[in-house]
C-alpha positions, 0 to 999 in steps of 0.5 A: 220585521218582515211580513212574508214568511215561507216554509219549506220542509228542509234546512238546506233549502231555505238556506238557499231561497234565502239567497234569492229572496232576501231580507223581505221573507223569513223562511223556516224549515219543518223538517219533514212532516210535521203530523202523521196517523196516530200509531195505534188500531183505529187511527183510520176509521172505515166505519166513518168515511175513513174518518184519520186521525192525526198527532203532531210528531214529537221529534219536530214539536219545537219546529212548529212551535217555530213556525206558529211564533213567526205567524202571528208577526207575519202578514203573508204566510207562503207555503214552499214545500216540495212539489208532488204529493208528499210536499202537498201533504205537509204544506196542508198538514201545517195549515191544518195546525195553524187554523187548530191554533186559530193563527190566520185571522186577517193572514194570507196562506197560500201554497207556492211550487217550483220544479228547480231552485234557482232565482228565476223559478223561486220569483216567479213562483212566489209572485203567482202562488195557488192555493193547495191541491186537495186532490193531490193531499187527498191521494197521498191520505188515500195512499197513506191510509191504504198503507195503515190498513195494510200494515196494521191489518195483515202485519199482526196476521203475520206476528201470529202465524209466523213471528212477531216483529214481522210486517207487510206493505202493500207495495212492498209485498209486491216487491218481494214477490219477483224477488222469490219468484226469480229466486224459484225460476233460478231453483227450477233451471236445469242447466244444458249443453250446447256447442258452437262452431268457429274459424279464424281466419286473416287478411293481411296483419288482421284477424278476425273470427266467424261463427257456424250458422249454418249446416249443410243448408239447415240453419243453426239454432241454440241446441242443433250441436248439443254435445261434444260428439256431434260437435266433432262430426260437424267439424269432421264435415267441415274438414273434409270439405277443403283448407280455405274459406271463400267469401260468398256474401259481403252486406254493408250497411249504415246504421244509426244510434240516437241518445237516450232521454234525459232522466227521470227518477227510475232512469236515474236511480238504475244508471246510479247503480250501475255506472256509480254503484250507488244504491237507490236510497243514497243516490236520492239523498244525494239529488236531494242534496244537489236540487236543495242548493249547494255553495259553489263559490258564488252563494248556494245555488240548486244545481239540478230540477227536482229529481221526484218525476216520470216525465222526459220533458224538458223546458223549452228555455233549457233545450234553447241554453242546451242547443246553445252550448252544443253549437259552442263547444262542439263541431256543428254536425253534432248539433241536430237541425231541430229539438229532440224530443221525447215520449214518457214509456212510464205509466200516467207519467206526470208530464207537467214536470220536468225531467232531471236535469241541470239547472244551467248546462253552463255550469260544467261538472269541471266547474262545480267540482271543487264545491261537492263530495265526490258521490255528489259531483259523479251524480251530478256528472253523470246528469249532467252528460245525459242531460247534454247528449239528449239533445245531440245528433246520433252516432253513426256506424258502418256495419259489415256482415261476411259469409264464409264458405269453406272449399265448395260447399255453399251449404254450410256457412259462416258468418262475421260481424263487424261495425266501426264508429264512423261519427259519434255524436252524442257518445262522445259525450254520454253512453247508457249502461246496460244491466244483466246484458253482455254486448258482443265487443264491436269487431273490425273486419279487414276490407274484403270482396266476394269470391276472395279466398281466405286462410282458415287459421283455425277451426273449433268448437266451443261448449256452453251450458244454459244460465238461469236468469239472474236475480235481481239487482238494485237497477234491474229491479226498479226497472221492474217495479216500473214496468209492473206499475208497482208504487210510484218513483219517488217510493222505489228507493223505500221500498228497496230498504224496507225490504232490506230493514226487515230482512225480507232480502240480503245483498249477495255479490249486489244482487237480491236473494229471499232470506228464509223468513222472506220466503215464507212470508211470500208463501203466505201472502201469495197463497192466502193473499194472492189478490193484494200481490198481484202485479196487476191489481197493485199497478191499477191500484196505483192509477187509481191514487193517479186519477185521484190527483188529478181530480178524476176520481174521489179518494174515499170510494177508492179506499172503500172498494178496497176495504170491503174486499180486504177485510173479509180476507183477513178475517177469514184468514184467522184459523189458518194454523201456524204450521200450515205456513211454516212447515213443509212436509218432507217425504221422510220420517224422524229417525228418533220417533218415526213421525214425519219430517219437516222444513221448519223455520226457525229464529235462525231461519229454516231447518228440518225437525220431527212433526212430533215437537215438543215430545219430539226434539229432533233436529238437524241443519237443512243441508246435512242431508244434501247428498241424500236428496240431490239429483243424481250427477250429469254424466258426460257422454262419450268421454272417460276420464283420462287419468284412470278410464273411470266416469266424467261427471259434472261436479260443483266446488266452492268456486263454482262447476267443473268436471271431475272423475267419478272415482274421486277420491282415488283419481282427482283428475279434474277440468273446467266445465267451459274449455279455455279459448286457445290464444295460440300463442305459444308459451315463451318460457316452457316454448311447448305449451300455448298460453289459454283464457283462463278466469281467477276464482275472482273472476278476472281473465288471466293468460297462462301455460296450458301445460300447468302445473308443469309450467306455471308462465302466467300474465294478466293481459292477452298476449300477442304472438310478436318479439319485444323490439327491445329486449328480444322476450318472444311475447307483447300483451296488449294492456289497456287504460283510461289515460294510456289507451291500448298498449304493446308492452312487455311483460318483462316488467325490466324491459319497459317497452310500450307502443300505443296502439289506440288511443284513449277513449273520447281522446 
């Protein structure tokens, strides 16, 4: 039998520690926690020292009774659960049961931790074991038990004054404050318009555009051309002042791009989102999967560092393989003269981790890929490339800045931006997403020289209208969570489905909206509880659980100065009346009865019903009387409706804003809100209209007759104003795919004609 026995906390990863330790050790899983506070009042006692009491969770009961049996054989008690607080925790909560059951007498129990799982780290982890933290078992009790007094304080609080079954978490209640916050920002928006001016203009077979900057020598801003009518007297001015643009000002500059930092838990969790549109919680149950050990053939083996860290550091013999591989596989300017390095932006990051990384960059994504689920192998890909291209050298871009005059008159200018990839470096192998950010396409200007005269092909203006800030998404909301300070990054993923669970939030197109019920429960903590959500005294709230880990601060003074504050709120928060948190008044009286009216919530969230309920039972939906309280519609100056004369208002329909007649429904002229771009190019079937930019109500971009619905010519990639050699169809499109690259085809699906005009991505 043997005398070692090593637990660690899943099934899968001693499947894999197994491997590497072999017949000497017998390793049993604990499946998670194995004690936790006794779910009732008084299971954390403030009165005395914040005194917990715990109970062996019952679902886990035989996993102890398991590991107690192989203790009283083994000499050598190991303790391997994961490496931060949570895994502290659960090794301590299971020494705490053996000492209960008085297994140890003349045992060795120590605690042994490793950031990857691989022979190496396993090894040498288990020949310099420690005994367990207490402050870092200390800072999870203190956040466990700030968690418990939250929820089992402020929870039936809410039951109470707004319905049973409701809760409120002290990072939770945080999260869904920016939520509602953003939801009111968007409410409050009021939308506006604004112009840009533009010219097309040719050098040879290239074509490019520039956009209006400047206007008889005062520079543009956002709202300098504010409606349509101004718009039409700058471009008047422009006009008159002749048929040509000069070039009065070439800048060309060298610009460089450097990688990001290999990941951390936030980094990795927004990227998931955004380039696997994985949601946060799969995305760590899948690193876990990957860090605890897959069978990729040779036996199981842990492929990535553990994924619960804030540090960007990376191991001084992984950078060394890294580099190693760059100066195999690729030429040699990719590989930089010296190590990269990186600094942590997150606060009181844990820089004795590591960052997410493979736990050998030999081991290529094409490699393991016939061992993993698909979301396993695109995450593992996905660390695998940015773990590779932080370490490379940065892209490197030749940029061009044009100024345009038209005719002589130097003060109004035009300006054209253009870059071109002149070295890739590291994209070549890994480029970052962006959220809630559209970049501008890179654009390629034809060589030019100053004083060089140019056709203007075409000059326009364009109408815009204001956006209000977007809600948030799975990533841009963790990217927030962190900037505020708010819970920790291995929390973000529970906080996220806590939110959801209760129906605080619903998902709508992958962004979050406030549910009616979540709303409310804000309203009420932010007005009643407005210290507990405050932004800044949760992140410092989450310091302080900081400095106790790492044994700068004790744990009880912590919770105590959060108690005293905490509990005299409550408690005089008692009488605040079910109606003052539920009801607003609105300024109108019930048509029954005569008594004020109100938005009410309800189990099917909120509606408007009399003050006067029960003897009143007056209710209806809260939108029947939208048109009522709606603002009155945006008029478009200085235009009239085409078909009857009648007035051009800003209407909105299922699919969104556009603009229609006031006489509706005796004249139902309408328009888009946004004028489609003109592509120029003229319609091959009806030969008298142009085919416009136009998007479907799916939102994809589609090309067609600006004559609709006389001529229903429509294609779905943008057209080019040159004859299929083939057949003779006056037009080509340009289509564009990952293995094809960007194609000349013919629309004429008989045809077949295609010329390959560039090259697939990283070809």
């Amino acid at each position: 039998m043997p005398t070692n026995l090593l637990i660690v906390e899943s099934p899968s990863k001693a499947k894999t520690l197994k491997k590497y330790l072999g017949k000497d050790f017998e390793i049993l899983a604990s499946y998670g926690h194995v004690r936790d506070l006794v779910p009732k009042q008084g299971a954390v006692d403030p009165a005395n020292k914040f005194a917990m009491k715990y109970e062996l969770i019952d679902r886990n009961q035989k996993h102890v009774d398991a590991i107690a049996s192989a203790v009283k054989e083994a000499d050598h008690i190991f303790l391997a659960t994961d490496p931060d607080r949570e895994g502290e925790a659960i090794s301590w909560h299971i020494l705490e049961i053996l000492k209960s059951k008085r297994l140890l007498k003349d045992k060795t129990i120590q605690r042994v931790v490793f950031h990857e799982i691989t022979q190496t780290a396993v090894k040498d982890a288990v020949a310099n074991p420690r005994a367990i933290s207490m402050d870092l078992v200390n800072a999870q009790q203190a956040r466990r038990a700030l968690d418990y007094l939250v929820g089992f304080n402020l929870s039936p609080l809410l039951w109470k004054k707004i319905r049973r079954g409701l809760s409120a978490g002290r990072v939770q209640s945080p999260a869904l404050r920016l939520i509602c916050e953003r939801e009111l920002e968007i409410r409050a928006f009021k939308q506006e318009e604004y112009w840009t001016i533009h010219l097309d203009s040719h050098k040879g077979r290239q074509k490019f555009g520039a956009k209006l900057f400047q206007f008889k020598g005062e520079k543009l801003e956002q709202f300098s051309i504010p409606t349509e009518v101004r718009q039409d007297e700058v471009l008047a001015a422009i006009r008159a002042s002749g048929n040509d643009a000069r070039v009065v000002k070439v800048e060309k500059r060298k610009k460089t791009r450097s990688p990001t930092a290999p990941f951390t838990t936030s980094t990795m969790q927004q990227e998931a989102v955004r380039k696997l549109g994985m949601t946060t919680d799969r995305t760590m149950r899948t690193a876990q999967q990957l860090y605890e050990g897959i069978d990729v053939g040779s036996g199981i083996v842990g492929l990535i560092t553990y994924m619960r860290t804030d540090s960007v550091n990376l191991a001084n013999e992984a950078i060394a393989e890294i580099r190693d591989y760059i100066n195999t596989h690729f030429d040699k300017e990719y590989l930089p003269a010296n190590p990269v390095a990186y600094k942590s932006k997150a606060k009181n990051a844990q820089e004795a981790h590591e960052a997410i990384r493979p736990t050998s960059i030999e081991r290529t994504p094409e490699a393991v890929k016939p061992f993993l689920t698909p979301e396993q192998f695109k995450l593992y890909e996905m660390i695998w490339k940015r773990t590779l291209s932080c370490q490379m050298a940065p892209a490197k871009f030749d940029t061009t800045s044009l100024d345009l005059a038209v005719g002589q008159d130097d003060t109004t200018l035009f300006r054209a931006s253009g870059q071109i990839l002149t070295f890739p470096g590291f994209i070549a192998v890994y480029q970052e997403d962006a959220d809630d950010v559209e970049e501008d396409d890179e654009a390629r200007l034809p060589p030019l020289e100053m004083g060089e005269i140019l056709p203007i092909d075409k000059l326009f203006g364009e109408q815009h209208f204001t956006q209000p800030p977007p809600r948030y998404s799975e990533a841009s909301l963790v990217k927030a969570l962190e900037e505020f300070g708010i819970g920790r990054p291995s929390t973000y993923a529970s906080i996220i489905s806590t939110l959801k669970d209760r129906e605080y939030v619903i998902l709508d197109k992958k962004r979050f909206v406030p549910t009616d019920v979540g709303e409310v429960v804000n309203k009420f903590l932010t007005e009643h509880f407005s210290t507990y959500v405050d932004y800044n005294f949760t992140a410092k709230l989450e310091d302080k659980l900081d400095e106790v880990s790492n044994g700068e601060r004790e744990w009880i003074p912590v919770l105590d100065e959060f108690w005293q504050g905490f509990d005299n709120q409550v408690k005089e928060k008692q009488n605040i009346s079910r109606q003052e948190i539920t009801q607003e008044a609105i300024d109108e009286a019930c048509p029954k009865c005569s008594k004020p009216l109100a938005i009410r919530l309800g189990k099917r969230g909120k509606f408007i019903g009399c003050t006067g309920y029960p003897e009143c039972d007056y209710t209806r939906n809260l939108n029947d009387d939208q048109a009522e309280v709606e603002e009155a519609p945006t008029v478009i100056e200085g235009r009239v409706c085409p078909a009857d004369g009648g007035q051009l208002i800003i209407k909105t329909g299922r699919y969104g804003k556009f603009i229609g007649c006031a006489n509706y429904p005796k004249c139902k002229h309408i328009e888009p809100l946004e004028k489609p771009k003109d592509t120029g190019v003229t319609c091959p079937e009806c030969k008298t209209g142009t085919l416009i930019e136009r998007k479907s109500r799916y939102g994809k971009m589609f090309y067609s007759c600006n004559t609709y619905p006389t001529c229903k010519y429509a294609v779905w990639n943008p057209p080019v104003n040159e004859p299929c050699p083939k057949c003779g169809w006056p037009v080509l499109t340009l289509k564009t795919t990952k293995r094809r690259g960007t194609e000349k085809v013919c629309p004429q699906k008989e045809c077949g004609f295609a010329e390959q005009v560039a090259t697939p991505e990283g070809a």
